[in-house]
C-alpha positions in Angstrom: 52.4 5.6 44.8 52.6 5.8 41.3 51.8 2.5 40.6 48.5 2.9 42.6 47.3 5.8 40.7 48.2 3.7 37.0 46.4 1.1 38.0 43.5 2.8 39.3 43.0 5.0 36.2 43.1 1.8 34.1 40.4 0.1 36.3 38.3 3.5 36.2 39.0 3.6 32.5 37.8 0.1 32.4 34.7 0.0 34.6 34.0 3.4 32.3 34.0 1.5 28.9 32.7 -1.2 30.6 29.3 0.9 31.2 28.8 3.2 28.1 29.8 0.4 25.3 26.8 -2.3 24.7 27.3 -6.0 25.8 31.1 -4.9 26.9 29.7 -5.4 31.3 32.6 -8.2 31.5 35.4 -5.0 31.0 33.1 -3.3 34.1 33.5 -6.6 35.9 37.2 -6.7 35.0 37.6 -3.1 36.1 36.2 -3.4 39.4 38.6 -6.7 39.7 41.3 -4.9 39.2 40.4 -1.7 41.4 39.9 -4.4 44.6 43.4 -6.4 43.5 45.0 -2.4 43.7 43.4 -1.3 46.9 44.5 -4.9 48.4 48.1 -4.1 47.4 48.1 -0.4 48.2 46.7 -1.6 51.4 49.6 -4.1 52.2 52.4 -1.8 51.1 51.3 0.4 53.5 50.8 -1.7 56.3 54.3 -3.0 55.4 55.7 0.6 55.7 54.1 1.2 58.9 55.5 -1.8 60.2 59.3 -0.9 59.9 58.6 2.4 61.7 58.2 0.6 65.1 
């Protein structure tokens, strides 16, 4: 879980910067890469974990 929350605080943290700094929208676009790549691989650990339980 922990991992999760890092990364999603660095891709809030970069969608963030991304916004308020001038001419810096490729960090927003790298931000919300990065919050998709994390939900993706949040989304297959857990799968995974629900998996063994049956």
């Amino acid at each position: 879980m922990a991992p999760f929350v890092l990364l999603f605080l660095i891709a809030v943290a970069l969608g963030i910067v991304g916004i308020v700094a001038k001419g810096l929208f490729w960090l927003f676009i790298v931000g919300l890469v990065v919050l998709v790549v994390d939900f993706a691989w949040f989304g297959s650990r857990l799968r995974q974990r629900v998996g063994r339980r049956s």
